[in-house]
N, CA, C and O atoms as a Maestro MAE file, in Angstrom:
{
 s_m_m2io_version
 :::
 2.0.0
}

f_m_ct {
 s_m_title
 :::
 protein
 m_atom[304] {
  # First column is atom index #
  i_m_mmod_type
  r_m_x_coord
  r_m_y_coord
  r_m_z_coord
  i_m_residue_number
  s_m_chain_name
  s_m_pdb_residue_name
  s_m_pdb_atom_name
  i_m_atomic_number
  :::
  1 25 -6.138 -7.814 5.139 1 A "UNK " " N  " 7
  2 3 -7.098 -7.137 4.274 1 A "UNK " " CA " 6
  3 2 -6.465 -6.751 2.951 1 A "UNK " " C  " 6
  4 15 -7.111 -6.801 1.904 1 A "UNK " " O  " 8
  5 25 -4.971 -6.297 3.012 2 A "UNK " " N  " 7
  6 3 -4.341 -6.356 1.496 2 A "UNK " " CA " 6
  7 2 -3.121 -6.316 1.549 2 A "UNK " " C  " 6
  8 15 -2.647 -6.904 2.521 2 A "UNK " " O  " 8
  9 25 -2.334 -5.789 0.791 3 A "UNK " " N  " 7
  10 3 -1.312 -5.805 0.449 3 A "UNK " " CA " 6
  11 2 -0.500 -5.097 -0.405 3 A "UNK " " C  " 6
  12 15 -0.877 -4.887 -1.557 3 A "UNK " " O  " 8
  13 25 0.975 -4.545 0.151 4 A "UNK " " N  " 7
  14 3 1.517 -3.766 -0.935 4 A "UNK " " CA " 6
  15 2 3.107 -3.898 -1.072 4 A "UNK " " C  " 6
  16 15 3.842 -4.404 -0.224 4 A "UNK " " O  " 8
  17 25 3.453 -3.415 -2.148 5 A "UNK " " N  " 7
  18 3 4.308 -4.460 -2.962 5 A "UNK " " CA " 6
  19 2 6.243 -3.663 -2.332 5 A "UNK " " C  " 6
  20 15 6.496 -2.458 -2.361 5 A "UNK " " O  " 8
  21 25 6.899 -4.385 -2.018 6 A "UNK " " N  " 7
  22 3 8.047 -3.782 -2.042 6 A "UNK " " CA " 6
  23 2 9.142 -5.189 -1.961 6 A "UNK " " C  " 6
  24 15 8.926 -6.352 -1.622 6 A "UNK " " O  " 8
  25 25 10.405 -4.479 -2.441 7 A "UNK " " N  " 7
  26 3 11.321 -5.462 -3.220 7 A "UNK " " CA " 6
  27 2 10.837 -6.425 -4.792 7 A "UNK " " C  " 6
  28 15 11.406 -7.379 -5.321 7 A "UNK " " O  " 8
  29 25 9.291 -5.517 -5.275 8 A "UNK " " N  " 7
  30 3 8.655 -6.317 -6.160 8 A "UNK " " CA " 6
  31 2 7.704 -7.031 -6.501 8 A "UNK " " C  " 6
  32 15 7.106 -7.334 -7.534 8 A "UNK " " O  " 8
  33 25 7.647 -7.450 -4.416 9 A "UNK " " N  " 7
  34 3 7.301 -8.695 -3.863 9 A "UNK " " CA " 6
  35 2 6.081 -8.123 -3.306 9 A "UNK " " C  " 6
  36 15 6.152 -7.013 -2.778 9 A "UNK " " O  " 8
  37 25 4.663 -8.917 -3.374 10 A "UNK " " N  " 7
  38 3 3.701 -8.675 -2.734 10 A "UNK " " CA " 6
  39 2 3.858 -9.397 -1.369 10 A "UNK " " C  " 6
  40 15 4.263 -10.501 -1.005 10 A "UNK " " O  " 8
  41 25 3.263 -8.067 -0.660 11 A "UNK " " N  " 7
  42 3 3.732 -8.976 0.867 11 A "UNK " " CA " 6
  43 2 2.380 -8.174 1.865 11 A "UNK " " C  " 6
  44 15 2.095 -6.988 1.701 11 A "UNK " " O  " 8
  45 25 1.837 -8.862 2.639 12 A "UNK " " N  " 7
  46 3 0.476 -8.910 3.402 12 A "UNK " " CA " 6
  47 2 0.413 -7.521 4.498 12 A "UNK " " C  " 6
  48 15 1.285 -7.267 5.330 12 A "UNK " " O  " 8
  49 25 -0.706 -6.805 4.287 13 A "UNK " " N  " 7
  50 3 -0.404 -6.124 5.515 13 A "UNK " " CA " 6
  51 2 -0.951 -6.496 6.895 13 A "UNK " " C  " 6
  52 15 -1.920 -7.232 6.713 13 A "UNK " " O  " 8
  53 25 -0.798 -6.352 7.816 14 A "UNK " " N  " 7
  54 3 -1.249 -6.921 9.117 14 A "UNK " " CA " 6
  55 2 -1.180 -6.150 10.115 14 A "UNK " " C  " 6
  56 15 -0.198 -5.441 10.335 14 A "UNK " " O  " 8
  57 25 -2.408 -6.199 10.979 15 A "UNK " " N  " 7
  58 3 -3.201 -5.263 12.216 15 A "UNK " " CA " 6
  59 2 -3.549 -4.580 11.497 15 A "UNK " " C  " 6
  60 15 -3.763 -4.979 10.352 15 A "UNK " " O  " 8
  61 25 -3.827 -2.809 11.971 16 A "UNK " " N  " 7
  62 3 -4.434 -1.668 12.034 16 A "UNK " " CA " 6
  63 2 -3.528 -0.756 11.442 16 A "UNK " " C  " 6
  64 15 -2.317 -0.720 11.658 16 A "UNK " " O  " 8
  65 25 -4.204 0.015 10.648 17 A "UNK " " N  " 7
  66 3 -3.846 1.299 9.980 17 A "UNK " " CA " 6
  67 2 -3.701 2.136 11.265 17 A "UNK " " C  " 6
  68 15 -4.730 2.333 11.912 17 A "UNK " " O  " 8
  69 25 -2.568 2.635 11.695 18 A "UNK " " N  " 7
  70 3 -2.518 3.839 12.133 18 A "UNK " " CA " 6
  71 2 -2.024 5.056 12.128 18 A "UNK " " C  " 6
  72 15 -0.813 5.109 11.915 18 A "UNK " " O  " 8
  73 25 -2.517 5.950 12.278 19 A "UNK " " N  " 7
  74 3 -2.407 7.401 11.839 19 A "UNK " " CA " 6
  75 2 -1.917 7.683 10.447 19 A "UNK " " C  " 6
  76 15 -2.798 7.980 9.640 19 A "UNK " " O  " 8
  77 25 -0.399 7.638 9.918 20 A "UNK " " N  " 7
  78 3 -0.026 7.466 8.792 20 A "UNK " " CA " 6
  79 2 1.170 6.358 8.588 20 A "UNK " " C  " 6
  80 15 2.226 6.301 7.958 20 A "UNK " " O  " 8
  81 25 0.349 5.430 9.552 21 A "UNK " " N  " 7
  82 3 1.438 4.452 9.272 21 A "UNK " " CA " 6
  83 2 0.970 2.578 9.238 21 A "UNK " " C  " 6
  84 15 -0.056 2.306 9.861 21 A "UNK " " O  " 8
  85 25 1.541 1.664 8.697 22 A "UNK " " N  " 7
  86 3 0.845 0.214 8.501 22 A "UNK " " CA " 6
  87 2 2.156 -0.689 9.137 22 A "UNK " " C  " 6
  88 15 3.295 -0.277 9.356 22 A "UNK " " O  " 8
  89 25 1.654 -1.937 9.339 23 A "UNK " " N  " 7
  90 3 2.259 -2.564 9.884 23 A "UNK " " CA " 6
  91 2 2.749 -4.010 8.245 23 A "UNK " " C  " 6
  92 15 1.717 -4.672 8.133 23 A "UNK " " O  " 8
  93 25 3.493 -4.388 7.502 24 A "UNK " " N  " 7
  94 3 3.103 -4.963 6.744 24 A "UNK " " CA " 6
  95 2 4.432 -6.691 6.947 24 A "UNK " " C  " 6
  96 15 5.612 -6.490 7.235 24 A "UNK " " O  " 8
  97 25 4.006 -7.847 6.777 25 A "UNK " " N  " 7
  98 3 4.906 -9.141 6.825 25 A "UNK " " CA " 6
  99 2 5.598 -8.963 5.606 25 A "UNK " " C  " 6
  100 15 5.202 -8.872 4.444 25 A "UNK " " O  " 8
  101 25 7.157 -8.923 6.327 26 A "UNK " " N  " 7
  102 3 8.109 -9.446 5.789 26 A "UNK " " CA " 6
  103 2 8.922 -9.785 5.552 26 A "UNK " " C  " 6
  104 15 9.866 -9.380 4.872 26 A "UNK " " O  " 8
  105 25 8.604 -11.042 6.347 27 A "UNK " " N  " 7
  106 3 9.313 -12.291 6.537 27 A "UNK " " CA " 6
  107 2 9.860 -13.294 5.527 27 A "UNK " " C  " 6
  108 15 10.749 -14.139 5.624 27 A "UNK " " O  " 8
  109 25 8.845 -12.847 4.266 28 A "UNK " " N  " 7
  110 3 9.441 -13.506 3.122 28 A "UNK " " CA " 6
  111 2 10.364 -12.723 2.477 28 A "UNK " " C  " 6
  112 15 10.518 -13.098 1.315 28 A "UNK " " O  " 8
  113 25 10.925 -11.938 2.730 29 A "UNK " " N  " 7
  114 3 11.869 -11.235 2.001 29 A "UNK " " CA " 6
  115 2 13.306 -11.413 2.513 29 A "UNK " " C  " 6
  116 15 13.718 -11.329 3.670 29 A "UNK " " O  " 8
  117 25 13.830 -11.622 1.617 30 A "UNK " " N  " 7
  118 3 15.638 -11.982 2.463 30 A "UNK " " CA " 6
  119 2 16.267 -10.966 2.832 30 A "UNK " " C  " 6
  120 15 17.314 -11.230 3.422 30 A "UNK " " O  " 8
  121 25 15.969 -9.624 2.680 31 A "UNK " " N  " 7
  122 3 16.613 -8.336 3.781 31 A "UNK " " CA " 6
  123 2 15.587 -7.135 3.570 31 A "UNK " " C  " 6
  124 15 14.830 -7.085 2.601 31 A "UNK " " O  " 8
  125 25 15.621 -6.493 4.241 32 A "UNK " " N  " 7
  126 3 14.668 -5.483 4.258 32 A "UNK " " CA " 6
  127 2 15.485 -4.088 4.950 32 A "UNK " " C  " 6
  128 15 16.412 -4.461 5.668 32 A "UNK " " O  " 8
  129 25 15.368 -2.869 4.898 33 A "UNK " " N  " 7
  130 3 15.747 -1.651 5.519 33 A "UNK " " CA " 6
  131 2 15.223 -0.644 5.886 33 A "UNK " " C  " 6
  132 15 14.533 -0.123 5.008 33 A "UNK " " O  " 8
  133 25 15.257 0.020 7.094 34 A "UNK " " N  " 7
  134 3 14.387 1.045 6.733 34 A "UNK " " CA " 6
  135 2 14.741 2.190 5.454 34 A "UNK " " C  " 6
  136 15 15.830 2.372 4.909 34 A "UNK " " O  " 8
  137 25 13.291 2.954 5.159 35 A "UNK " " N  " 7
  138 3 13.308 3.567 3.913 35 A "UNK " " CA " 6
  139 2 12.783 2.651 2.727 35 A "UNK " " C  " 6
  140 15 12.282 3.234 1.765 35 A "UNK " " O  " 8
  141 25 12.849 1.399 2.717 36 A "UNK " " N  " 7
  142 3 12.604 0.877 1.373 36 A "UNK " " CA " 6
  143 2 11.436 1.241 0.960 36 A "UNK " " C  " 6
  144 15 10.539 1.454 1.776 36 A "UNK " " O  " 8
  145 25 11.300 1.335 0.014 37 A "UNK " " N  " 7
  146 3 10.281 1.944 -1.133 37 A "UNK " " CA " 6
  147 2 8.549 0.987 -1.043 37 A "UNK " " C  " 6
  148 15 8.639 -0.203 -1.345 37 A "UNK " " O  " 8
  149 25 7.872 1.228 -0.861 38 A "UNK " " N  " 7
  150 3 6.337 0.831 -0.551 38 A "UNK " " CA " 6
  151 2 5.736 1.382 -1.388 38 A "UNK " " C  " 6
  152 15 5.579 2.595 -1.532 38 A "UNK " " O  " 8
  153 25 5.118 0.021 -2.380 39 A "UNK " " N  " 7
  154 3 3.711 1.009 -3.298 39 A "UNK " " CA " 6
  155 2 2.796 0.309 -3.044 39 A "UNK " " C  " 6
  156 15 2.746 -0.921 -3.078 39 A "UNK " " O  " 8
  157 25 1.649 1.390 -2.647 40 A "UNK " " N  " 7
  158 3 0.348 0.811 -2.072 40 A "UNK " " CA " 6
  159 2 -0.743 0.664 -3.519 40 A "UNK " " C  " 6
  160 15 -1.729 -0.059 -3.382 40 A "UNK " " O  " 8
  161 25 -0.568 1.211 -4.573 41 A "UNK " " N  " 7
  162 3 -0.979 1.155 -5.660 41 A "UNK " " CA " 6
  163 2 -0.164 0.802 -7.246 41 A "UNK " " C  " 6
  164 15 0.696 1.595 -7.630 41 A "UNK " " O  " 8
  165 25 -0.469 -0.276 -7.992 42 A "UNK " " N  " 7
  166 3 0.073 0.115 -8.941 42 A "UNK " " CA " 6
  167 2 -0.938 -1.046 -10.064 42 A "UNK " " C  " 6
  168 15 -1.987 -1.376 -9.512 42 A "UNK " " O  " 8
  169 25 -0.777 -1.559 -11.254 43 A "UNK " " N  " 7
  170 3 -1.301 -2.769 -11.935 43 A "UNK " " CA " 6
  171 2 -1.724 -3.600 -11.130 43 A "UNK " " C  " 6
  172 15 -2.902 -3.908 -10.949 43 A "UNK " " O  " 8
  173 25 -0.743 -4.031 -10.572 44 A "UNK " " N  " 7
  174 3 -0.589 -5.345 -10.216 44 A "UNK " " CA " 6
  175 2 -1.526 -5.127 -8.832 44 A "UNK " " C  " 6
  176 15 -2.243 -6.088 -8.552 44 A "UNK " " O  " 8
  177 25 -1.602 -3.746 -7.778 45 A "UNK " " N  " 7
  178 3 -2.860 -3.648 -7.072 45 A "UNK " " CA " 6
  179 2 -3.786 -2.963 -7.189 45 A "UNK " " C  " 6
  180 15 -4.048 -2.260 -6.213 45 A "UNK " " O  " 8
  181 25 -4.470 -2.884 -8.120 46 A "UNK " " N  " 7
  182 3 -5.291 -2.336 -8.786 46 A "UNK " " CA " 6
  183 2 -6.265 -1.646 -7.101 46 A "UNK " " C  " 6
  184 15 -6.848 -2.270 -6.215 46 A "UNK " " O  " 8
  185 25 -6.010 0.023 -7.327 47 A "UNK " " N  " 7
  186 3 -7.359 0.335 -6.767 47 A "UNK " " CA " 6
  187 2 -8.312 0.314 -6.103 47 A "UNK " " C  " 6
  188 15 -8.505 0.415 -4.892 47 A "UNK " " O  " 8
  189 25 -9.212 0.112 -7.341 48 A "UNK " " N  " 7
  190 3 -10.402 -0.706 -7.226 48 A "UNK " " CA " 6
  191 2 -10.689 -2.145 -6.596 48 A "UNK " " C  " 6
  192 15 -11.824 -2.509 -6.288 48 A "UNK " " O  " 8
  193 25 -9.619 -2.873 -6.446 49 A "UNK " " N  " 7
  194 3 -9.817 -3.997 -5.572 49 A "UNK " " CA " 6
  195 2 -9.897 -3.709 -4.198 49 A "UNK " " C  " 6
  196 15 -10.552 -4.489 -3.507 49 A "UNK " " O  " 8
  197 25 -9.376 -2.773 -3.687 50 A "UNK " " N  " 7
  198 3 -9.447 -2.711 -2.571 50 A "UNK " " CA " 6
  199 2 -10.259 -1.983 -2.256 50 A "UNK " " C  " 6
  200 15 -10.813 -2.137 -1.168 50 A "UNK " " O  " 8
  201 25 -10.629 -0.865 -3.170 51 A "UNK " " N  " 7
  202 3 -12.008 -0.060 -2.283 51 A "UNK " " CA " 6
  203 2 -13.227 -1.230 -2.464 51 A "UNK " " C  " 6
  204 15 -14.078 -1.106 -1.583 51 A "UNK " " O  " 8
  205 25 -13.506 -2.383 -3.454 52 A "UNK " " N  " 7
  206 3 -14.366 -2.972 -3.783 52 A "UNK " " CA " 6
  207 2 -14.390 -3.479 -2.599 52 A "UNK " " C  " 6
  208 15 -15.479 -3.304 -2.052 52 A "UNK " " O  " 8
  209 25 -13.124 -4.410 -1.566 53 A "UNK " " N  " 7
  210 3 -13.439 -4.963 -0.406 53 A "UNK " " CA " 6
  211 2 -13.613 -4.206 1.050 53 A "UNK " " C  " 6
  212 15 -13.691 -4.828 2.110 53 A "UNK " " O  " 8
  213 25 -13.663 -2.745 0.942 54 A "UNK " " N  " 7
  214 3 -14.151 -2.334 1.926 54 A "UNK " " CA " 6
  215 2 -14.813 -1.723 1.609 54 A "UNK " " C  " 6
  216 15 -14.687 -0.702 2.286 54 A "UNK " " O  " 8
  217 25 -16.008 -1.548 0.535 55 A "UNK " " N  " 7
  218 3 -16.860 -0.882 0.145 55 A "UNK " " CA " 6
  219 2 -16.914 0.514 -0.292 55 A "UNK " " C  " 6
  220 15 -17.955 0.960 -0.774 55 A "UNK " " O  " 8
  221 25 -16.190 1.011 -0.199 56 A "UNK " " N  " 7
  222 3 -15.836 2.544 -1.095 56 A "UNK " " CA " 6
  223 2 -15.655 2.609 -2.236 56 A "UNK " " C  " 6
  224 15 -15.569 1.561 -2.877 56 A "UNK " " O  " 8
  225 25 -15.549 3.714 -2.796 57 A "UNK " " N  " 7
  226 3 -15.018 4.142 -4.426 57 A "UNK " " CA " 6
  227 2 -13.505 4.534 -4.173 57 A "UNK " " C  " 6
  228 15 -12.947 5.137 -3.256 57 A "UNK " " O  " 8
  229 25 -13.081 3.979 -5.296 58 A "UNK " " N  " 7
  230 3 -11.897 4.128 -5.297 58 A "UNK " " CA " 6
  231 2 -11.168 5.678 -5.022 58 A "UNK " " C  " 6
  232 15 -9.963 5.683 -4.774 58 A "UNK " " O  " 8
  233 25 -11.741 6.674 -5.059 59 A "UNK " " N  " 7
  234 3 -11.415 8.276 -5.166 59 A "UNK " " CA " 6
  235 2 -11.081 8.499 -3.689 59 A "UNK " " C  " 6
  236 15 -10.194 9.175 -3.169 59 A "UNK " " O  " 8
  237 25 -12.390 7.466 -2.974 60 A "UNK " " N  " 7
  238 3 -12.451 7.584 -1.571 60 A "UNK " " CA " 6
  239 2 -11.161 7.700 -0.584 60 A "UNK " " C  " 6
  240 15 -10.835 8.440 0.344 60 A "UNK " " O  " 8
  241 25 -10.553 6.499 -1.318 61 A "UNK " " N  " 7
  242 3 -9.143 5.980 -0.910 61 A "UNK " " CA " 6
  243 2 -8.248 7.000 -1.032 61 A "UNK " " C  " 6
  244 15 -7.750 7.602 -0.081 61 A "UNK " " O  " 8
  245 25 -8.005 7.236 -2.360 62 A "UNK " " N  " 7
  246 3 -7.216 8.492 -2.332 62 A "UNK " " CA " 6
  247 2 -6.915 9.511 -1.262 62 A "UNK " " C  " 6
  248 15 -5.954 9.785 -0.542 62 A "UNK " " O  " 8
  249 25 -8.122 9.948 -1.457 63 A "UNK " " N  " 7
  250 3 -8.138 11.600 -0.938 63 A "UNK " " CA " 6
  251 2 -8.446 10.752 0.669 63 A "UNK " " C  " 6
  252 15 -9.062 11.566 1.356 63 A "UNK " " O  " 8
  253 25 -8.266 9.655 1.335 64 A "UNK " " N  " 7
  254 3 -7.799 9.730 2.472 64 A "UNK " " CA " 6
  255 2 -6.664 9.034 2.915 64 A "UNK " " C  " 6
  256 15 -6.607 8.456 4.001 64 A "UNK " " O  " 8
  257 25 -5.901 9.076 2.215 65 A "UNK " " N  " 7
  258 3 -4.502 9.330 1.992 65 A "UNK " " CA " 6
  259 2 -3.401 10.667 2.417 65 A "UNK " " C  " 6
  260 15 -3.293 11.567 1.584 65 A "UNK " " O  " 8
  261 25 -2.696 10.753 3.564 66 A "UNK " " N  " 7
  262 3 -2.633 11.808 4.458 66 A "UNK " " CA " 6
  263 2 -1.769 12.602 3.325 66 A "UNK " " C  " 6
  264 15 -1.210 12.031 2.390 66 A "UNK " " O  " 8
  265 25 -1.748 14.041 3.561 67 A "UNK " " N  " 7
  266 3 -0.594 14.846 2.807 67 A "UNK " " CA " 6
  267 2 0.879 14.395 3.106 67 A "UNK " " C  " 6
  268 15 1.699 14.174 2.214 67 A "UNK " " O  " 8
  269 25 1.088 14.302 4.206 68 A "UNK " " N  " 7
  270 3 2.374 13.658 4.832 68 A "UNK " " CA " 6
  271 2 2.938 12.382 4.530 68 A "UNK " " C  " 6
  272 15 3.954 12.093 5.162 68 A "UNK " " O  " 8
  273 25 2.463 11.479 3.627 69 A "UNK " " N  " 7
  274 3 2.742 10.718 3.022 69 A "UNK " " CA " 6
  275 2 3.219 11.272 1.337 69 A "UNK " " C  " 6
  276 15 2.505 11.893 0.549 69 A "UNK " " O  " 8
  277 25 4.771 10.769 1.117 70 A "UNK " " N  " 7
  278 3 5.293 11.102 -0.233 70 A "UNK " " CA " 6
  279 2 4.232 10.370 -1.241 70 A "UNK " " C  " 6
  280 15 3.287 9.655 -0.906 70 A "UNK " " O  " 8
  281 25 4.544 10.652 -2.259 71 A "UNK " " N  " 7
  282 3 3.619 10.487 -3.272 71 A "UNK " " CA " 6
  283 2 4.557 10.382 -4.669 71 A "UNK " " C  " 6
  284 15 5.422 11.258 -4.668 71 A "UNK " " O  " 8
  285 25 4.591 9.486 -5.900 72 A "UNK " " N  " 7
  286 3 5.180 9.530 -6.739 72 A "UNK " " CA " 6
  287 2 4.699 9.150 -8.046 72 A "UNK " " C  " 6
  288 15 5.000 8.005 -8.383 72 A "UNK " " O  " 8
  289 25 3.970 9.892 -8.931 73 A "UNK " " N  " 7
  290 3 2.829 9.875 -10.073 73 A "UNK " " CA " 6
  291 2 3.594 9.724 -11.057 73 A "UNK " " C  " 6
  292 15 4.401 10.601 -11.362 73 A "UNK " " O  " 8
  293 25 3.448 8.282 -11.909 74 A "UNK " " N  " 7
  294 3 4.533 7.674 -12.977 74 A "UNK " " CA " 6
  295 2 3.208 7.723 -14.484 74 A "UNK " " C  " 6
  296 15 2.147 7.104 -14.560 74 A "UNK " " O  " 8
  297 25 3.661 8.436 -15.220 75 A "UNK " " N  " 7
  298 3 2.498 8.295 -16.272 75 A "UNK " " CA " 6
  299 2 3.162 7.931 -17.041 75 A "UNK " " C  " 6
  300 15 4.298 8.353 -17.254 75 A "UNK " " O  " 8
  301 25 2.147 6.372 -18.094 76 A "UNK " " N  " 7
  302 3 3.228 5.479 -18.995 76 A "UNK " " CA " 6
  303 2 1.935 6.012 -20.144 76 A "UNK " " C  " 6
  304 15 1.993 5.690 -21.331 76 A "UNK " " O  " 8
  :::
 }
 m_bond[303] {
  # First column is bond index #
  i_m_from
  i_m_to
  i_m_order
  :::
  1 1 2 1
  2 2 3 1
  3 3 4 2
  4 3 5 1
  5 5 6 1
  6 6 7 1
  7 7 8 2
  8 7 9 1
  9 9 10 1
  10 10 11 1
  11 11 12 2
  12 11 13 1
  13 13 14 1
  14 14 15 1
  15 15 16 2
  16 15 17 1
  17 17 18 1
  18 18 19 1
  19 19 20 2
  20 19 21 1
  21 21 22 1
  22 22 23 1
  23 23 24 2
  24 23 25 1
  25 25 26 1
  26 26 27 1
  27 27 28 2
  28 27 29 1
  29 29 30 1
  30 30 31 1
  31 31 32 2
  32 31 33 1
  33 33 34 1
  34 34 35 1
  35 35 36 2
  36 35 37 1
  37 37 38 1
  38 38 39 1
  39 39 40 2
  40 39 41 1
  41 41 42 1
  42 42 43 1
  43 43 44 2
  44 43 45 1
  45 45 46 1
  46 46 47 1
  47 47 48 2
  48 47 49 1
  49 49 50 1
  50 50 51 1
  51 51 52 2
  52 51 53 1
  53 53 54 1
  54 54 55 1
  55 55 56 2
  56 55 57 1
  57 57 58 1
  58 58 59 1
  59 59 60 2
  60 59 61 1
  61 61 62 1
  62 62 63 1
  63 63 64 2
  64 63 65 1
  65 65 66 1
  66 66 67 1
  67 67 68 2
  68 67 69 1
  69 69 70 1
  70 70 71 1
  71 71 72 2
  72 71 73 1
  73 73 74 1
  74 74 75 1
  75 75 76 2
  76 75 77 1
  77 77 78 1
  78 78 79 1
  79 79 80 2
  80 79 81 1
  81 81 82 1
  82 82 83 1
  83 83 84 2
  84 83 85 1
  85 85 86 1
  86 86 87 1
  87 87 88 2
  88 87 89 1
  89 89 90 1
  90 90 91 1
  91 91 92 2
  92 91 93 1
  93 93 94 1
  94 94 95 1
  95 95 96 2
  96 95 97 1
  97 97 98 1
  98 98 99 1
  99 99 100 2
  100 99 101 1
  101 101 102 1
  102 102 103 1
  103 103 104 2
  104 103 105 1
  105 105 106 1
  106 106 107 1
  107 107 108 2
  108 107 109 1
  109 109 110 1
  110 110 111 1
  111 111 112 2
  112 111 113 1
  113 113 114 1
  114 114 115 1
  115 115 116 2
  116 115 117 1
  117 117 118 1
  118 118 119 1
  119 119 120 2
  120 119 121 1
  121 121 122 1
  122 122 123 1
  123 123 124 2
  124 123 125 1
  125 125 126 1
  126 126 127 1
  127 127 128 2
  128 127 129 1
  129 129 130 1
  130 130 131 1
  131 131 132 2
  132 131 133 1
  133 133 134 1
  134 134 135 1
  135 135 136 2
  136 135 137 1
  137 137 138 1
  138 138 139 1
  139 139 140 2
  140 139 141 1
  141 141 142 1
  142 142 143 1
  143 143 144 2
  144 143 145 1
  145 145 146 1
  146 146 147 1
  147 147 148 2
  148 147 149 1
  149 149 150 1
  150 150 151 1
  151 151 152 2
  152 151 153 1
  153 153 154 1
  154 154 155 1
  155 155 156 2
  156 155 157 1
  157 157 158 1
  158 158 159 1
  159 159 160 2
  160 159 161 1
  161 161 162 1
  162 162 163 1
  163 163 164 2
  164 163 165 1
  165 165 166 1
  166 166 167 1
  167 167 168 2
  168 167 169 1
  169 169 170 1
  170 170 171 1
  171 171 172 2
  172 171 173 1
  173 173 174 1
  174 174 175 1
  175 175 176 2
  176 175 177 1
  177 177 178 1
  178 178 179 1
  179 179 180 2
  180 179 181 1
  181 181 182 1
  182 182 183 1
  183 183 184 2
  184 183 185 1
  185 185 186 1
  186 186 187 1
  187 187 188 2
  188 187 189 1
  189 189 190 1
  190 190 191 1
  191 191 192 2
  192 191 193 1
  193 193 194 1
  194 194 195 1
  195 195 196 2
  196 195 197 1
  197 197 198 1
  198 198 199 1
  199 199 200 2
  200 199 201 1
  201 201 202 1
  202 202 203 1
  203 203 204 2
  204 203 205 1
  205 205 206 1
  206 206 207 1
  207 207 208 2
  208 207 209 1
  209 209 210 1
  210 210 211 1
  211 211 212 2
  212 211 213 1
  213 213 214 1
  214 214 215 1
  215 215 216 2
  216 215 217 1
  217 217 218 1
  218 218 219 1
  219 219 220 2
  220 219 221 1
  221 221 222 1
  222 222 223 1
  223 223 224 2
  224 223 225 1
  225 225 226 1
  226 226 227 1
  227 227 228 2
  228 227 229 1
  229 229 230 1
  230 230 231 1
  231 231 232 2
  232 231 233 1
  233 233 234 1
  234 234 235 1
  235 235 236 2
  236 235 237 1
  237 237 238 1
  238 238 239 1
  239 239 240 2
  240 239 241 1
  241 241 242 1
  242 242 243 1
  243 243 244 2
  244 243 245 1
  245 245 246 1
  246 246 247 1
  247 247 248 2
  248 247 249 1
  249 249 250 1
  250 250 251 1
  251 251 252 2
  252 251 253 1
  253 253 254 1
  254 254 255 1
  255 255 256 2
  256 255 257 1
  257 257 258 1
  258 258 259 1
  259 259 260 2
  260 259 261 1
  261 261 262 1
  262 262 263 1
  263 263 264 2
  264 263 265 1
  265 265 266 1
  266 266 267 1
  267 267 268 2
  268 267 269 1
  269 269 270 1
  270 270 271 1
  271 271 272 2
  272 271 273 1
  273 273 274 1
  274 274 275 1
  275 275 276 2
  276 275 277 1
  277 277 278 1
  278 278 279 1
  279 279 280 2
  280 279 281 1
  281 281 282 1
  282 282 283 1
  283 283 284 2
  284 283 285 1
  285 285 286 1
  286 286 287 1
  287 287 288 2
  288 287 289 1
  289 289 290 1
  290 290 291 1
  291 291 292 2
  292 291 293 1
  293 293 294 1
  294 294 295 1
  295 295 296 2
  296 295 297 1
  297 297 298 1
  298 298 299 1
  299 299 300 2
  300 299 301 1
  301 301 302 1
  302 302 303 1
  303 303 304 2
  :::
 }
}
């Protein structure tokens, strides 16, 4: 259903959202660790694409977005 970007690299997510956590392929990446850095939003995933394919407004998304998840607000 989408995808979010780490090592740079867009890479697929796969199964079920659960609780505050995703399952995402990546297999295309030549090493991976835990901790590496995951952005579920930025240009390059705009938003709005994704509330457009599951039918919500983008705000929607947000605010169900758990508190317990870090958060890091870059204003250019």
């Amino acid at each position: 259903l989408g995808q979010v970007i780490i090592q740079g690299q867009q890479v697929p997510i796969i199964g079920n959202v659960c609780m505050d956590m995703l399952m995402v392929d990546v297999s295309t990446l030549p090493t991976i660790l835990p901790g590496e850095e995951v952005i579920i939003t930025s240009p390059k995933l705009p938003l709005e694409t994704l509330a457009r394919k599951i039918n919500v407004i983008p705000y929607e998304l947000l605010t169900n977005i758990s508190p317990r998840i870090k958060r890091l607000f870059v204003y250019e």
